[in-house]
KEMARTOR-584481 format. One record per residue: residue number from 1; residue in one letter; x, y, z of N, C-alpha, C in turn. Coordinates in Angstrom, 3 decimals, m for minus. Atoms other than C-alpha are relative to their C-alpha. Example, Ala and Ser with C-alpha at 12.3 -4.5 7.8 and 13.67 -1.06 7.14 Angstrom:
<dodrens>
<dodren votor="1" sero="A" n_X="0.890" n_Y="m1.190" n_Z="0.000" ca_X="12.300" ca_Y="m4.500" ca_Z="7.800" c_X="0.900" c_Y="1.200" c_Z="0.000"/>
<dodren votor="2" sero="S" n_X="m0.820" n_Y="m1.190" n_Z="m0.060" ca_X="13.670" ca_Y="m1.060" ca_Z="7.140" c_X="m0.770" c_Y="1.090" c_Z="0.730"/>
</dodrens>
This chain:
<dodrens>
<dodren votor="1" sero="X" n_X="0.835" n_Y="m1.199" n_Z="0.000" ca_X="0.000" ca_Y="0.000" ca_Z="0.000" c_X="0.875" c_Y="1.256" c_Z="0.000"/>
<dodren votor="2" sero="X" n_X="m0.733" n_Y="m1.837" n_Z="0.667" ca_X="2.862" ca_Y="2.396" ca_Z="0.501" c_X="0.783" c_Y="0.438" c_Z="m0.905"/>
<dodren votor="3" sero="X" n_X="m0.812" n_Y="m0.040" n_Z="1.422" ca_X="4.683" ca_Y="1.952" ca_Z="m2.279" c_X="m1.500" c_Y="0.603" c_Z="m1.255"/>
<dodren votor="4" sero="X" n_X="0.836" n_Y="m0.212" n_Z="1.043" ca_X="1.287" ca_Y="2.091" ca_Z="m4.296" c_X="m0.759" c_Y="1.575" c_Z="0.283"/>
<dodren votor="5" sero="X" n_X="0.443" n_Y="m1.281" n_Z="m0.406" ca_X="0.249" ca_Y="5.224" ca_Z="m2.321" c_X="1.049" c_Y="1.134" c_Z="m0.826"/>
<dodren votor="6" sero="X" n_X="m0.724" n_Y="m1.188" n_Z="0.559" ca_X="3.584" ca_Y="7.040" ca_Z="m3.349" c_X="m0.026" c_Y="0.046" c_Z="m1.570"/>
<dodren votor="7" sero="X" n_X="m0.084" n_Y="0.130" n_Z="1.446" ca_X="3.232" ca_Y="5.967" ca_Z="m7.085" c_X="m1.084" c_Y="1.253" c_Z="m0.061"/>
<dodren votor="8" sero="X" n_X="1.170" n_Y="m1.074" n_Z="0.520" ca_X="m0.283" ca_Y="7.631" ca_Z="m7.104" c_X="0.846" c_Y="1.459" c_Z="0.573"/>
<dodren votor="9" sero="X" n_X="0.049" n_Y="m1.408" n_Z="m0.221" ca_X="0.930" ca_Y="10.569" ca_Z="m5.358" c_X="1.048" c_Y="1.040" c_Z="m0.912"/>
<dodren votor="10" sero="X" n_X="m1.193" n_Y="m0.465" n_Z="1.046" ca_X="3.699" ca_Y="11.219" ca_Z="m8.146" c_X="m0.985" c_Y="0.776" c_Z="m1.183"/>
<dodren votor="11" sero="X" n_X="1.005" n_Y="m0.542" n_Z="0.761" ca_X="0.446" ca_Y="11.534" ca_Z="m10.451" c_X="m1.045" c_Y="1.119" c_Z="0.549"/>
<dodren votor="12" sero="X" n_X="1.334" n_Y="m0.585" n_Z="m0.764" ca_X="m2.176" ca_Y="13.122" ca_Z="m8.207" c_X="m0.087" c_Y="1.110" c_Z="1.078"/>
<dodren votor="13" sero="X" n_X="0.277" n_Y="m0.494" n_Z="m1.123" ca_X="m2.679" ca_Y="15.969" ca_Z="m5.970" c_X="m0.628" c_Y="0.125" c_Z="1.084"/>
<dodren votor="14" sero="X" n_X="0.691" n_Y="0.135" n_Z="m0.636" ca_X="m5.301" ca_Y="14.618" ca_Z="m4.037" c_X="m0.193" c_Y="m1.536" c_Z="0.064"/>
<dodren votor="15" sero="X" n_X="0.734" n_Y="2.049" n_Z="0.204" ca_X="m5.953" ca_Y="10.692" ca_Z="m2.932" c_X="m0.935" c_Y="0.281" c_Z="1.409"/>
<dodren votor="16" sero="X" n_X="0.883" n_Y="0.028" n_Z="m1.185" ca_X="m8.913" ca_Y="10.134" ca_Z="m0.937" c_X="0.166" c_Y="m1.831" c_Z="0.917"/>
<dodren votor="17" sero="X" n_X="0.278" n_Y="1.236" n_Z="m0.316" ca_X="m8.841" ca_Y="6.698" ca_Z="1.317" c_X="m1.420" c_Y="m0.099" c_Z="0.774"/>
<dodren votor="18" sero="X" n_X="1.560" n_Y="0.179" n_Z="m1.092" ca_X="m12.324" ca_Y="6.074" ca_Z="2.431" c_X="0.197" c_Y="m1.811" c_Z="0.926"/>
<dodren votor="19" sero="X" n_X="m0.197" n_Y="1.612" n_Z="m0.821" ca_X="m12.490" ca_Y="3.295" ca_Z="5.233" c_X="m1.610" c_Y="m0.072" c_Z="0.735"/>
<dodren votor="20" sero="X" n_X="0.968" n_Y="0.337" n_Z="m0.895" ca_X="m15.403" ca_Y="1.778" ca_Z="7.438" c_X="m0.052" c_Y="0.666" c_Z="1.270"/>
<dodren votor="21" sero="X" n_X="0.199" n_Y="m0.979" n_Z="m0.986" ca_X="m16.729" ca_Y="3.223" ca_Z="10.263" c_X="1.287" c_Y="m0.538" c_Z="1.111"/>
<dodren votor="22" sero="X" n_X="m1.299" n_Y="m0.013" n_Z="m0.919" ca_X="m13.619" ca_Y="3.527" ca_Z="12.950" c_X="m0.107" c_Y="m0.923" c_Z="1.535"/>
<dodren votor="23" sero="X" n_X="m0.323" n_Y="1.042" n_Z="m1.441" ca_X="m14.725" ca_Y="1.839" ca_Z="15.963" c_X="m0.333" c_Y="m1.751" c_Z="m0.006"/>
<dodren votor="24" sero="X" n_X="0.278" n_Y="1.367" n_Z="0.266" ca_X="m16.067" ca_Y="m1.446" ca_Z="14.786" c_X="1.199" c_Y="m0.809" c_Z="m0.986"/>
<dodren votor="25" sero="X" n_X="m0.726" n_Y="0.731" n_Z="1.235" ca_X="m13.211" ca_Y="m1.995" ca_Z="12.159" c_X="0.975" c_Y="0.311" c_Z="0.431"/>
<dodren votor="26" sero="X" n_X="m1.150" n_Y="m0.442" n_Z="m0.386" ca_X="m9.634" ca_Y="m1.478" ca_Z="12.279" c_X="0.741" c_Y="0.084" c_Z="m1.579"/>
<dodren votor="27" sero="X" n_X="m0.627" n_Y="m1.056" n_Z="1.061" ca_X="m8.907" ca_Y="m0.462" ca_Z="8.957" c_X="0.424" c_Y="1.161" c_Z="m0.401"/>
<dodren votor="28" sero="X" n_X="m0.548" n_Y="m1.634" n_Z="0.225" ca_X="m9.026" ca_Y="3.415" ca_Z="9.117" c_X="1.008" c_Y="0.155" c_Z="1.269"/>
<dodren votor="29" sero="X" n_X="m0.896" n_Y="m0.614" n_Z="m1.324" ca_X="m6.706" ca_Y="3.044" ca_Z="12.192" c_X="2.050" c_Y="m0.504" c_Z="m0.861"/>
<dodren votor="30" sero="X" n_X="m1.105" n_Y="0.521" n_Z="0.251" ca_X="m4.254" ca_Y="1.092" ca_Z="9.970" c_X="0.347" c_Y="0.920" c_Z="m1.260"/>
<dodren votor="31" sero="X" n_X="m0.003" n_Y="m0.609" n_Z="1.237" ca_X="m5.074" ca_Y="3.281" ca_Z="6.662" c_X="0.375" c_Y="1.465" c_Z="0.596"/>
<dodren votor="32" sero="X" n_X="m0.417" n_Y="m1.235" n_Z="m0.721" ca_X="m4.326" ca_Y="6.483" ca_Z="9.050" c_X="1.436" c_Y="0.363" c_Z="0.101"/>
<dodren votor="33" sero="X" n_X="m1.923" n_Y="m0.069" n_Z="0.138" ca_X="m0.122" ca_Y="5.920" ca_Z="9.060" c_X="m0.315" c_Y="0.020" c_Z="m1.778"/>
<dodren votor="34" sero="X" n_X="m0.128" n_Y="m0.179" n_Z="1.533" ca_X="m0.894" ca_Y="6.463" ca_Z="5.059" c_X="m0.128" c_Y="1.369" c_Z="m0.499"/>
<dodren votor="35" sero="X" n_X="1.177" n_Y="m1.199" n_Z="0.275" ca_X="m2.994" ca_Y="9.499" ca_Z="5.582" c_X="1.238" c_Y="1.315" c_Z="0.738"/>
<dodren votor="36" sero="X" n_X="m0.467" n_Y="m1.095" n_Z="m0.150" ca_X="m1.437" ca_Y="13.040" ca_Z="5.395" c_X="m1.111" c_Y="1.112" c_Z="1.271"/>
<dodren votor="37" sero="X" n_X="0.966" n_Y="m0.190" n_Z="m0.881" ca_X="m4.498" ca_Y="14.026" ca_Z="7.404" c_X="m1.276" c_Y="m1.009" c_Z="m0.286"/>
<dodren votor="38" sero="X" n_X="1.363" n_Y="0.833" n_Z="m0.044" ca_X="m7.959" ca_Y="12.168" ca_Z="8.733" c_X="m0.646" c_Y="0.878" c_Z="0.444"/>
<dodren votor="39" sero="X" n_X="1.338" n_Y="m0.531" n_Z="m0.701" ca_X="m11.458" ca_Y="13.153" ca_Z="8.602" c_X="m0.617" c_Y="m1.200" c_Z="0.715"/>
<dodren votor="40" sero="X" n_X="0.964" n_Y="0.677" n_Z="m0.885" ca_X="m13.503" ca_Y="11.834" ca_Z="11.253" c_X="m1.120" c_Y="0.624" c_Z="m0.417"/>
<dodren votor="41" sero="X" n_X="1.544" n_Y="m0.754" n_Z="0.250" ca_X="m17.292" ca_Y="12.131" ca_Z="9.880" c_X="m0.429" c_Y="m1.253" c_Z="1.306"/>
<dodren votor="42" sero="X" n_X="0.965" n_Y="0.138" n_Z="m0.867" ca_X="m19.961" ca_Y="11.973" ca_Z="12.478" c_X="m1.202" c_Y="0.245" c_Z="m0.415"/>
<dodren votor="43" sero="X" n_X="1.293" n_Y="m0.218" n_Z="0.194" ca_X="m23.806" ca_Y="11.675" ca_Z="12.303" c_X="m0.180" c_Y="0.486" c_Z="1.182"/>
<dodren votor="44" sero="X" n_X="0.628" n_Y="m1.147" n_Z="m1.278" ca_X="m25.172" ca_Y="14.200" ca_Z="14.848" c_X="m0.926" c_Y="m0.998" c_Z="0.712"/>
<dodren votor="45" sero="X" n_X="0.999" n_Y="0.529" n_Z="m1.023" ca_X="m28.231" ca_Y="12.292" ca_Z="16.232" c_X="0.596" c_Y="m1.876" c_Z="0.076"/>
<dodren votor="46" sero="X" n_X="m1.314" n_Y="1.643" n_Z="0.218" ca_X="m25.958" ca_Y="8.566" ca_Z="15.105" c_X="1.434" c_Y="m0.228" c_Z="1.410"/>
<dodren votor="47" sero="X" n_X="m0.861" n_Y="0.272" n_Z="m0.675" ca_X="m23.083" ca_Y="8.863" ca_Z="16.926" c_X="0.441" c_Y="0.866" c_Z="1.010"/>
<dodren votor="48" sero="X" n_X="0.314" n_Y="m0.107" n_Z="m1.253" ca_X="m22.900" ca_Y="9.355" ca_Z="20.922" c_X="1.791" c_Y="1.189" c_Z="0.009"/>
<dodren votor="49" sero="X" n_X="m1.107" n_Y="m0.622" n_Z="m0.427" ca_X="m20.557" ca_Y="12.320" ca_Z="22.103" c_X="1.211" c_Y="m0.872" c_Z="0.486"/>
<dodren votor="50" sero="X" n_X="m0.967" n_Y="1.196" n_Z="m0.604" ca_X="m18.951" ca_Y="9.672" ca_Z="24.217" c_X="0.424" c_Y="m1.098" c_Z="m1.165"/>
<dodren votor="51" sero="X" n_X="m0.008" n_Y="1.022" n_Z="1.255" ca_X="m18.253" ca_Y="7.077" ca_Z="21.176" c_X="1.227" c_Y="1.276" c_Z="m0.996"/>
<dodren votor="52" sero="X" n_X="m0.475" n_Y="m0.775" n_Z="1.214" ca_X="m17.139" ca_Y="10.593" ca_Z="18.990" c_X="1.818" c_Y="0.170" c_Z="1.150"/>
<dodren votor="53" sero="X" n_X="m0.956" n_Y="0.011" n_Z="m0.916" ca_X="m14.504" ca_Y="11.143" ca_Z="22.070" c_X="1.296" c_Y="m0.970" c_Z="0.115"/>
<dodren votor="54" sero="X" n_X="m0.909" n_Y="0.922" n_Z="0.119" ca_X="m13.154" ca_Y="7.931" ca_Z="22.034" c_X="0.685" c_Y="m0.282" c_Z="m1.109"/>
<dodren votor="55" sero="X" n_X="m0.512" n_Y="0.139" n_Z="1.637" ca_X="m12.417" ca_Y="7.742" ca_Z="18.056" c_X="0.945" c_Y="0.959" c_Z="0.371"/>
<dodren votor="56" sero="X" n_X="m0.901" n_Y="m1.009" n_Z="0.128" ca_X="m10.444" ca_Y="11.056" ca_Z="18.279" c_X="1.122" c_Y="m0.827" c_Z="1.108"/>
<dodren votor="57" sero="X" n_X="m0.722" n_Y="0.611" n_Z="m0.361" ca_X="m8.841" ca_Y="9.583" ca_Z="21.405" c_X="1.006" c_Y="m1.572" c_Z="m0.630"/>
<dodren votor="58" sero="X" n_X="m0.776" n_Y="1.059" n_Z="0.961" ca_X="m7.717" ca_Y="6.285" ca_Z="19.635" c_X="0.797" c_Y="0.792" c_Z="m1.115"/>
<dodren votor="59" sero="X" n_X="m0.529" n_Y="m0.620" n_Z="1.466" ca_X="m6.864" ca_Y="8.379" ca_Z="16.460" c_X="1.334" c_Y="0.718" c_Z="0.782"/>
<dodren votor="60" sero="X" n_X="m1.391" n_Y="m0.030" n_Z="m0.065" ca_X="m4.776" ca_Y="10.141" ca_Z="18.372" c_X="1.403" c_Y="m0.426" c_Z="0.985"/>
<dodren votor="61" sero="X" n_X="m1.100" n_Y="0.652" n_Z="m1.077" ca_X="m2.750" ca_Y="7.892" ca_Z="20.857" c_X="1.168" c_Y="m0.692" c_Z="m1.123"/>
<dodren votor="62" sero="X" n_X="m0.306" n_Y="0.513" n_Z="0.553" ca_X="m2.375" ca_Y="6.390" ca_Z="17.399" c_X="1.455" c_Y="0.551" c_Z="m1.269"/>
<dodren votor="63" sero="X" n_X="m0.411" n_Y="m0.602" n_Z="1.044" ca_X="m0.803" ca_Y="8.857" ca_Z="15.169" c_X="0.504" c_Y="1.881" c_Z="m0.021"/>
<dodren votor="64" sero="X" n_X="0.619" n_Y="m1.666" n_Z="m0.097" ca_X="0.170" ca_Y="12.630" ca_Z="14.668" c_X="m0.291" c_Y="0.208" c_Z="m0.801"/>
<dodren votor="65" sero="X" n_X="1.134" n_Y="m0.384" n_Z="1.381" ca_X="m1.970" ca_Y="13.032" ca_Z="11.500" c_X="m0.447" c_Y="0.921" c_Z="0.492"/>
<dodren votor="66" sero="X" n_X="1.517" n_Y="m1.346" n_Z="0.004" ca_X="m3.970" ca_Y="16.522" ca_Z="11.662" c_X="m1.363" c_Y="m1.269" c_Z="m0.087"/>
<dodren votor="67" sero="X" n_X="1.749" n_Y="1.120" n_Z="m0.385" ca_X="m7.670" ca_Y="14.687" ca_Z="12.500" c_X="m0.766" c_Y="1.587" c_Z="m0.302"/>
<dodren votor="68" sero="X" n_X="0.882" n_Y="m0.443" n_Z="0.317" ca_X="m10.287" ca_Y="16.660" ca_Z="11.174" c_X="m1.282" c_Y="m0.599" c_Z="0.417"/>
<dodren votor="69" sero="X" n_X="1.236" n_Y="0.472" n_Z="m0.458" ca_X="m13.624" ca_Y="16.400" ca_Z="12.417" c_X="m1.140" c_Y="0.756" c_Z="m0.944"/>
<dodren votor="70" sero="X" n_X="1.180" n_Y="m1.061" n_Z="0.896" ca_X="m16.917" ca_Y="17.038" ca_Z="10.222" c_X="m1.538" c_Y="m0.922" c_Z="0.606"/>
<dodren votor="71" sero="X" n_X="1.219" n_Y="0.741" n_Z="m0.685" ca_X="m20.434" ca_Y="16.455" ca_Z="11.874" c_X="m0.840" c_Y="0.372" c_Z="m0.786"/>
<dodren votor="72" sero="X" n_X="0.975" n_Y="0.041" n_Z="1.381" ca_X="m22.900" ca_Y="15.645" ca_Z="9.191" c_X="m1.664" c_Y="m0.621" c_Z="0.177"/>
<dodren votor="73" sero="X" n_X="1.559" n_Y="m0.004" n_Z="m0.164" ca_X="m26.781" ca_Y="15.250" ca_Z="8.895" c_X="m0.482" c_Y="0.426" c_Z="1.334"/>
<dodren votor="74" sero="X" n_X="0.397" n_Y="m0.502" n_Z="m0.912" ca_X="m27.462" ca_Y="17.704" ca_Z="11.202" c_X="m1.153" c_Y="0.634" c_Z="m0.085"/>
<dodren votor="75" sero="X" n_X="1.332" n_Y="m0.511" n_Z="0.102" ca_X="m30.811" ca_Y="19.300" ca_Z="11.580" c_X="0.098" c_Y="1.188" c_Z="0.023"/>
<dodren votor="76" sero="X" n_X="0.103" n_Y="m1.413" n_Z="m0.039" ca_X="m31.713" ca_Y="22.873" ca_Z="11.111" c_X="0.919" c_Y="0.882" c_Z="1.401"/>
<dodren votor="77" sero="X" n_X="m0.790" n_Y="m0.625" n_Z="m1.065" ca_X="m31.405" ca_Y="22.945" ca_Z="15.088" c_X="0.764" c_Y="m0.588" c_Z="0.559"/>
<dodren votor="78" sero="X" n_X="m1.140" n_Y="0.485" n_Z="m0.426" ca_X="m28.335" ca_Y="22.039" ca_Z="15.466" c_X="0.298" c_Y="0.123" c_Z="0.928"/>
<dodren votor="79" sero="X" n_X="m0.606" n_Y="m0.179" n_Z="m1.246" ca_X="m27.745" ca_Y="23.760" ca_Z="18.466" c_X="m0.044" c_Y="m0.618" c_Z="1.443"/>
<dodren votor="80" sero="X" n_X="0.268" n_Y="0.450" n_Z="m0.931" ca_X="m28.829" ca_Y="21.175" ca_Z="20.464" c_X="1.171" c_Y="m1.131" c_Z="m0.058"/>
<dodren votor="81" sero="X" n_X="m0.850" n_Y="1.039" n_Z="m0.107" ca_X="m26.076" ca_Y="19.226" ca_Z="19.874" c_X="1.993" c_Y="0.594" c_Z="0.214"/>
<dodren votor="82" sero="X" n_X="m1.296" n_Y="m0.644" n_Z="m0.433" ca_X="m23.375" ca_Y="21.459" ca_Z="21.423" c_X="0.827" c_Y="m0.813" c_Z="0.773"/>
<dodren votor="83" sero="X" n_X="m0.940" n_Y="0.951" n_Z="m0.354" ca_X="m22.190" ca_Y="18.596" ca_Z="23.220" c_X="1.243" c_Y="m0.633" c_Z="m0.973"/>
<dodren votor="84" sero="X" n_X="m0.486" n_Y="0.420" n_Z="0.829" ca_X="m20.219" ca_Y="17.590" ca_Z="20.512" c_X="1.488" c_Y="0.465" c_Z="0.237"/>
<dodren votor="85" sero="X" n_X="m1.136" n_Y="m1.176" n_Z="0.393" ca_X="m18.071" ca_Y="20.639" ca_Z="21.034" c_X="1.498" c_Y="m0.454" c_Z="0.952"/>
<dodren votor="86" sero="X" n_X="m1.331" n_Y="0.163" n_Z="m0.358" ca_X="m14.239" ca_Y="19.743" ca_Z="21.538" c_X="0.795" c_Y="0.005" c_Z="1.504"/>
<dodren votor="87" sero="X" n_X="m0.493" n_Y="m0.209" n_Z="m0.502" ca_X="m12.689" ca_Y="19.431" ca_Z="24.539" c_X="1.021" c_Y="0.592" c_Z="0.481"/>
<dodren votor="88" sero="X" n_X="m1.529" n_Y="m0.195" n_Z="0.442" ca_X="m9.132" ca_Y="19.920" ca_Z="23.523" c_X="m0.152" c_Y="0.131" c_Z="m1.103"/>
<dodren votor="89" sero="X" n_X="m0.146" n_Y="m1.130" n_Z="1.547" ca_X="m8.765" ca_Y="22.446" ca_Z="20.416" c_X="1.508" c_Y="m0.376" c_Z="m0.368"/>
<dodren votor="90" sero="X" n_X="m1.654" n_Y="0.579" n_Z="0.195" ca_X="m5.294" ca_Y="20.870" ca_Z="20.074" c_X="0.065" c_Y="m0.197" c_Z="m1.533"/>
</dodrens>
C-alpha cells in the first residue's frame, strides 16, 4: 500500500482513502499511518458524544496526522447538539 500510495501521489494531488466506520473496524486506524491528514465524519443524532470522544482519542494515541472532524446530517437545530463541542482544540 505504501509503495502504491507514493506511485499515485507522483500523479495526483489529491488521494482520498475512504475506510469503514472507525470503531467497529480497524482499517481506518491502519489506513491512518498512510494518511497526510484524517477526517472523522460523524452523524449528529448517530453517533454518541462519548463514542465521537473515544475515536479522536484512539486516532490520536495512534498517530500525529492533523484529524479533522466534520459532523454531518445535522438538523436545522443544530444547536442542540453542542455537546459535541471539543474538549481539547489541540
Amino acid at each position: 500500500l505504501a509503495r502504491l500510495l507514493a506511485d499515485l501521489r507522483t500523479h495526483y494531488d489529491l488521494i482520498l482513502l475512504d475506510s469503514p466506520p472507525l470503531l467497529p473496524v480497524i482499517d481506518g486506524r491502519l489506513l491512518m499511518h498512510h494518511a497526510d491528514i484524517a477526517t472523522l465524519v460523524l452523524a449528529c443524532a448517530d453517533t454518541s458524544p462519548s463514542a465521537a470522544r473515544s475515536a479522536v482519542r484512539d486516532l490520536r494515541s495512534m498517530s500525529d496526522t492533523p484529524l479533522v472532524a466534520v459532523l454531518n446530517k445535522c438538523p436545522q437545530s443544530a444547536t442542540r447538539f453542542a455537546s459535541y463541542a471539543a474538549e481539547d482544540s489541540r
